[in-house]
Phi, psi and omega in degrees: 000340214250340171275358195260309182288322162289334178259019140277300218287308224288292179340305219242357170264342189278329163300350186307154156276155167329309198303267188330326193325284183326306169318289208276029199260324186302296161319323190280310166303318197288308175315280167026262183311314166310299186293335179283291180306329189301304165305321199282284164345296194275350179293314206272349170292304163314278147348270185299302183350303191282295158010278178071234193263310199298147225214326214200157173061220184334284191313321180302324166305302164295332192282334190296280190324315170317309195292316205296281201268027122240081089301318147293349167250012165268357187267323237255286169349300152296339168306306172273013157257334180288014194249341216245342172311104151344118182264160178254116180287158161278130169113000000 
């Protein structure tokens, strides 16, 4: 998350006027926080689903193993939408 997020918030407040900033840096954080629980759901959701009853040992394993790959395709998802970003030239 930490290769991800400062050079979105930099992508995406940098063109802004001064005036907007504030607004849109408020907006950027409050989506943030939504897409993080949103995500933090459907993992876990995935996650207890393969689970199941079993608590402990195997089941903690298939569910684990269930989760991997998609988180590789939400890594993967953000990789190629992060492509689709406007670049912001410098100077």
């Amino acid at each position: 998350m930490g290769i991800v997020m400062a050079p979105l918030t930099s992508t995406v407040l940098a063109d802004l006027s001064p005036r907007r900033a504030g607004t849109a840096a408020g907006v950027l954080s409050s989506v943030q926080q939504v897409g993080n629980a949103v995500g933090v759901a459907v993992i876990g959701i995935v996650f207890y689903g393969a689970a199941g009853s079993a608590h402990a040992g195997a089941g903690i394993v298939h569910a684990f193993q269930a989760s991997v790959p998609y988180l590789v395709g939400f890594a993967i998802a953000v990789a190629v939408l992060v492509q689709l970003l406007p670049r912001h030239r410098r100077g």
